[in-house]
C-alpha positions as CSV (number, residue, x, y, z in Angstrom):
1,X,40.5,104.1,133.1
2,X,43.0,106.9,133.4
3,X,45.8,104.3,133.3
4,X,44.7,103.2,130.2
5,X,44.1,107.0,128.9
6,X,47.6,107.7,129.8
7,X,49.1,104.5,127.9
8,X,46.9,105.3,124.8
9,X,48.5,108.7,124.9
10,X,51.8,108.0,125.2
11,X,51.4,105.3,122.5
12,X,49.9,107.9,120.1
13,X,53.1,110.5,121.0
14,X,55.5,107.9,120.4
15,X,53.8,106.9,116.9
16,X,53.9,110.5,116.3
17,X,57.6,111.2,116.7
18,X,60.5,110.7,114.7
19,X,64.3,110.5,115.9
20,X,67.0,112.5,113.5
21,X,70.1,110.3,114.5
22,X,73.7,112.3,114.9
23,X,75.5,113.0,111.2
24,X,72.3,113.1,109.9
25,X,69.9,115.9,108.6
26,X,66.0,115.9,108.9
27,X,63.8,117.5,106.3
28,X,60.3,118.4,106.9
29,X,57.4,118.1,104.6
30,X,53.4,119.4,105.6
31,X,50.6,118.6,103.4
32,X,53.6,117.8,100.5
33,X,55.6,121.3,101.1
34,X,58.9,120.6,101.9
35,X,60.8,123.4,104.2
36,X,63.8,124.5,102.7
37,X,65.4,124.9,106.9
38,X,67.1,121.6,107.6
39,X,66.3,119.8,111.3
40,X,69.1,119.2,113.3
41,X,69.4,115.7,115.1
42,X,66.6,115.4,117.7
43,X,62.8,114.0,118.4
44,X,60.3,115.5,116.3
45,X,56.4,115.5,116.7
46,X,55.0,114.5,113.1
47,X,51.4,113.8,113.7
48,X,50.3,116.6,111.1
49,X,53.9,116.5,109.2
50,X,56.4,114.0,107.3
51,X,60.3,114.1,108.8
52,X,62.4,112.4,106.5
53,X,66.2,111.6,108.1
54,X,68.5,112.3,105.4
55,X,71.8,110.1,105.6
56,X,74.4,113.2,105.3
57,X,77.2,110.9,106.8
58,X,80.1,109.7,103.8
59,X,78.2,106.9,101.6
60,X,79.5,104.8,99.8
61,X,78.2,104.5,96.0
62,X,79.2,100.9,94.7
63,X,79.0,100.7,91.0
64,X,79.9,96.9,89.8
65,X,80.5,94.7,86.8
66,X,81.1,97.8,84.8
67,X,82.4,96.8,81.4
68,X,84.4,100.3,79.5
69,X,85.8,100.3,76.6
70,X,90.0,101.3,76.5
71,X,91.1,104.0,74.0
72,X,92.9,101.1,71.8
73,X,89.1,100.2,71.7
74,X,89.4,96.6,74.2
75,X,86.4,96.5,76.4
76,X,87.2,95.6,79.7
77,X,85.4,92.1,81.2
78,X,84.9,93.8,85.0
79,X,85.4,97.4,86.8
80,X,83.9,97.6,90.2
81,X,84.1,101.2,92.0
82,X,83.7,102.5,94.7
83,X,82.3,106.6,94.7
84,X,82.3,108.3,98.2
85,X,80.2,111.1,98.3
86,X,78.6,113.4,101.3
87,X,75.6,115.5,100.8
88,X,75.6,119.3,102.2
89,X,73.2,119.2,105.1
90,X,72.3,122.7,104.8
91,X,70.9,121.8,101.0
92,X,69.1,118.7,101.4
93,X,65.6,120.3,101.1
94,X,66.8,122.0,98.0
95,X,67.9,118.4,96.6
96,X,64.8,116.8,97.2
97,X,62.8,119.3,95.9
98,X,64.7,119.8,92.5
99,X,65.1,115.7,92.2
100,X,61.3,115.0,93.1
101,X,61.5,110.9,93.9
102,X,65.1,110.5,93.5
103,X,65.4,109.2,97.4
104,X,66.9,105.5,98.3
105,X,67.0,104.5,101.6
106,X,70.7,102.9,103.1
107,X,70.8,99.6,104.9
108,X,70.1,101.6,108.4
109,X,66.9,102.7,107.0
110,X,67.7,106.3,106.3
111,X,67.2,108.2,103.4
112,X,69.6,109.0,100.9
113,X,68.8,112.0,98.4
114,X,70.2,112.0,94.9
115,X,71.5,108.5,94.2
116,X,69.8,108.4,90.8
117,X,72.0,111.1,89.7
118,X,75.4,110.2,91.2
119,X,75.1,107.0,90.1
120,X,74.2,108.2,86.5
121,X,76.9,110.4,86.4
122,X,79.4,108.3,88.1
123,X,79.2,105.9,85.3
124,X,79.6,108.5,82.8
125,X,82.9,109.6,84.5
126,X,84.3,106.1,84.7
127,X,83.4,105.2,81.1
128,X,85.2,108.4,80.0
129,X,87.8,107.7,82.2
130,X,89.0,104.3,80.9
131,X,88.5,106.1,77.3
132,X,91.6,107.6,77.6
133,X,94.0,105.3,78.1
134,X,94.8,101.6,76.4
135,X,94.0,98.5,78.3
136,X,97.3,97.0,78.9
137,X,98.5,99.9,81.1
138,X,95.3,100.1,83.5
139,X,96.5,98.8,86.0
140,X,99.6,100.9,85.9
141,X,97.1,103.2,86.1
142,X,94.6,103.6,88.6
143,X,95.8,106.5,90.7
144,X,95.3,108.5,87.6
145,X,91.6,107.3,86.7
146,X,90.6,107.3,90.1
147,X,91.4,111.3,90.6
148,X,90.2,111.6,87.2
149,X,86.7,110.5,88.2
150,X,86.8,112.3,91.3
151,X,87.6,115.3,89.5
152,X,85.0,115.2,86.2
153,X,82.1,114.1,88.5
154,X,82.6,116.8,90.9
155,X,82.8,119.4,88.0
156,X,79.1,117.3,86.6
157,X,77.6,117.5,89.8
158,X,78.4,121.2,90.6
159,X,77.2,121.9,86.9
160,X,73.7,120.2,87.3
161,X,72.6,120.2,91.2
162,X,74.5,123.5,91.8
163,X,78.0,123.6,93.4
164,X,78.4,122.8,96.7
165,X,75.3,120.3,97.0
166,X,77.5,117.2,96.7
167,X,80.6,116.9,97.8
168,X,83.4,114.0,96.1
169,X,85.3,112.4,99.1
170,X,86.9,109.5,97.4
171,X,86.9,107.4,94.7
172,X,88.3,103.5,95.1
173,X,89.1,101.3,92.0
174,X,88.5,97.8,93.6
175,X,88.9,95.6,90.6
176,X,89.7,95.7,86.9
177,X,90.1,92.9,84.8
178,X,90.6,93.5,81.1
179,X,90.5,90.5,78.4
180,X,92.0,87.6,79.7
181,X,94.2,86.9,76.6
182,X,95.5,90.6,77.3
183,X,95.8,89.3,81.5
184,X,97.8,86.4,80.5
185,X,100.5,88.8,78.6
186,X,100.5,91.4,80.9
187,X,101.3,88.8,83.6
188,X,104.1,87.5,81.1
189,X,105.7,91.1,80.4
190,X,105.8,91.4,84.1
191,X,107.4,88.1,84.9
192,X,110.1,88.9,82.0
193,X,110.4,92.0,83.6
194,X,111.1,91.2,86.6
195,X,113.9,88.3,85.4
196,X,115.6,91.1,83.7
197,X,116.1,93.4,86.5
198,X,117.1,90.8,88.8
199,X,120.0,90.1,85.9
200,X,120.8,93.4,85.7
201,X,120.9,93.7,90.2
202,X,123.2,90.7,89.7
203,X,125.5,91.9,86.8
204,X,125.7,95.6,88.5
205,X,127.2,93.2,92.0
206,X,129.4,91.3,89.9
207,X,131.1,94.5,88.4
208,X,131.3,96.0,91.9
209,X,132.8,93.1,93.3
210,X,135.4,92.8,90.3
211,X,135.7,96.5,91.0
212,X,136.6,96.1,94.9
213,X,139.1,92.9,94.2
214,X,140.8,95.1,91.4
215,X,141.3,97.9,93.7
216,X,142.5,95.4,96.5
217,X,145.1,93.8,94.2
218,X,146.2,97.4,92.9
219,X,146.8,98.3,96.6
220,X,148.9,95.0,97.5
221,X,151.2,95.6,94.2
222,X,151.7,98.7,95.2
223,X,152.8,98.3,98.9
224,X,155.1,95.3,97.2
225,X,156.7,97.9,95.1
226,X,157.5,99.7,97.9
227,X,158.6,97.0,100.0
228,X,160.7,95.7,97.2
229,X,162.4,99.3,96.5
230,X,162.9,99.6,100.1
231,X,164.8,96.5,100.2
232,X,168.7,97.7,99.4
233,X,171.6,94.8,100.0
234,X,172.8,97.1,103.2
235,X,169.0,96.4,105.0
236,X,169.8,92.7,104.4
237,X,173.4,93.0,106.1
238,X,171.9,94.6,109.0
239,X,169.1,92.6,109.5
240,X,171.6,90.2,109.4
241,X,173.8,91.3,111.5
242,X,171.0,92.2,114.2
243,X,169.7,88.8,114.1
244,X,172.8,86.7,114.7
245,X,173.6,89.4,117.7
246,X,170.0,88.4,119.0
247,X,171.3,84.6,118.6
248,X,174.5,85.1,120.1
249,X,172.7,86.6,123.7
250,X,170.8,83.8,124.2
251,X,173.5,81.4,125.3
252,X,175.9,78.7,123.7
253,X,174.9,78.0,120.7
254,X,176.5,76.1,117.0
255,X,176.0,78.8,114.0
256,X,177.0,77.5,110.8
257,X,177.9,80.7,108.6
258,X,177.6,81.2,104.9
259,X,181.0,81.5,103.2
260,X,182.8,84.1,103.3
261,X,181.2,85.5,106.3
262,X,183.2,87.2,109.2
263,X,181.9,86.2,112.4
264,X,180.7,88.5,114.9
265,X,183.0,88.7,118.5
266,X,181.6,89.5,121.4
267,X,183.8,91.5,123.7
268,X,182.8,91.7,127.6
């Protein structure tokens, strides 16, 4: 009997407790009064109280098959984003409390406060962000509209659930696809492109390499000129002269001269 008093008990304390997970925030509610003091991560007796775990890790906010109209007035086919957001642990109670029922729960279980309004807001910054530029230079681009949704829904989120609640980690642009007509030339322009500065890489070698053989053949006439000025009829006789003596030491030998040549005697 007291074995089966003590496993009722504990199964009654165990159904009364919840866990707050680390990177997490717990937020306790009695008799529908939330308490504005957040819980750190721990086991919580909730027999006469609700603990919610709030999911104040970095989230991601996916916001697909967006379809925003550029400022040459082309509406995109797709845009899927991705916002990253963390909430403030210190001001989850606060959030819940001033966005009554705007709480999701993640794919861990955990509650996630304010998703309503990011993701209202979200879209509002992406729409306005592909507003202000045309649709052929999107991709081009995306640095640019990603910071500038980062920026415009940080500055809407400060204004409406009070600075510091949210905070903007990250936005990622993972696709954008305008009208495929407009895909097609875009693709073409690029292609074109590309051709022409790969003509101009191989016109800009050609010159250099004119440029190098010009140099090189500059640099041979030159050294010709001054082998030919060097050469006077007196370097020819002694080179002559200095050859035939180099002859003469290596034995008997028959030299035929050219006319008019005096022959060289060697005297011992």
């Amino acid at each position: 009997m007291k074995k089966l008093a003590a496993m009722l008990l504990a199964a009654t304390t165990l159904a009364g407790c919840a866990q707050i997970d680390t990177g997490n925030t717990g937020v306790e509610s009695t008799f529908g009064q939330v308490k504005e003091a957040p819980l750190p991560p721990g086991i919580y007796w909730t027999l006469f109280k609700t603990v919610y775990e709030i999911n104040t890790k970095e989230i991601g906010l996916e916001l697909n098959d967006m379809q925003p109209k550029a400022r040459d007035n082309i509406t995109l086919t797709d845009v899927d984003i991705t916002i990253y957001f963390r909430t403030n642990p210190a001001s989850v109670a606060k959030i819940m409390t001033k966005y009554a029922g705007d709480m999701t729960k993640d794919k861990n279980g955990d509650y996630v406060v304010g998703s309503a309004l990011l993701t209202r807001m979200a879209r509002e910054s992406v729409y306005n962000a592909f507003s202000k530029h045309i649709a052929s230079e999107m991709h081009t681009k995306r640095t640019d509209i990603a910071a500038f949704i980062r920026d415009s829904l940080q500055k809407e989120i400060d204004s409406d659930a009070g600075k510091g609640m949210f905070e903007i980690t990250n936005v990622l642009i993972r696709n954008i696809v305008t009208d495929p007509r407009l895909e097609e030339a875009i693709k073409q322009s690029a292609e074109v492109e590309f051709a022409i500065r790969k003509r101009q890489q191989e016109l800009e070698l050609a010159k250099a390499e004119a440029e190098r053989k010009r140099i090189e053949a500059e640099g041979e006439a030159v050294a010709n000129q001054i082998i030919s000025k060097s050469i006077t009829p007196e370097l020819i006789e002694l080179r002559r002269i200095e050859a035939m003596q180099g002859f003469a030491k290596q034995g008997t030998h028959t030299v035929i001269l050219p006319q008019n040549t005096t022959p060289l005697v060697q005297v011992k």
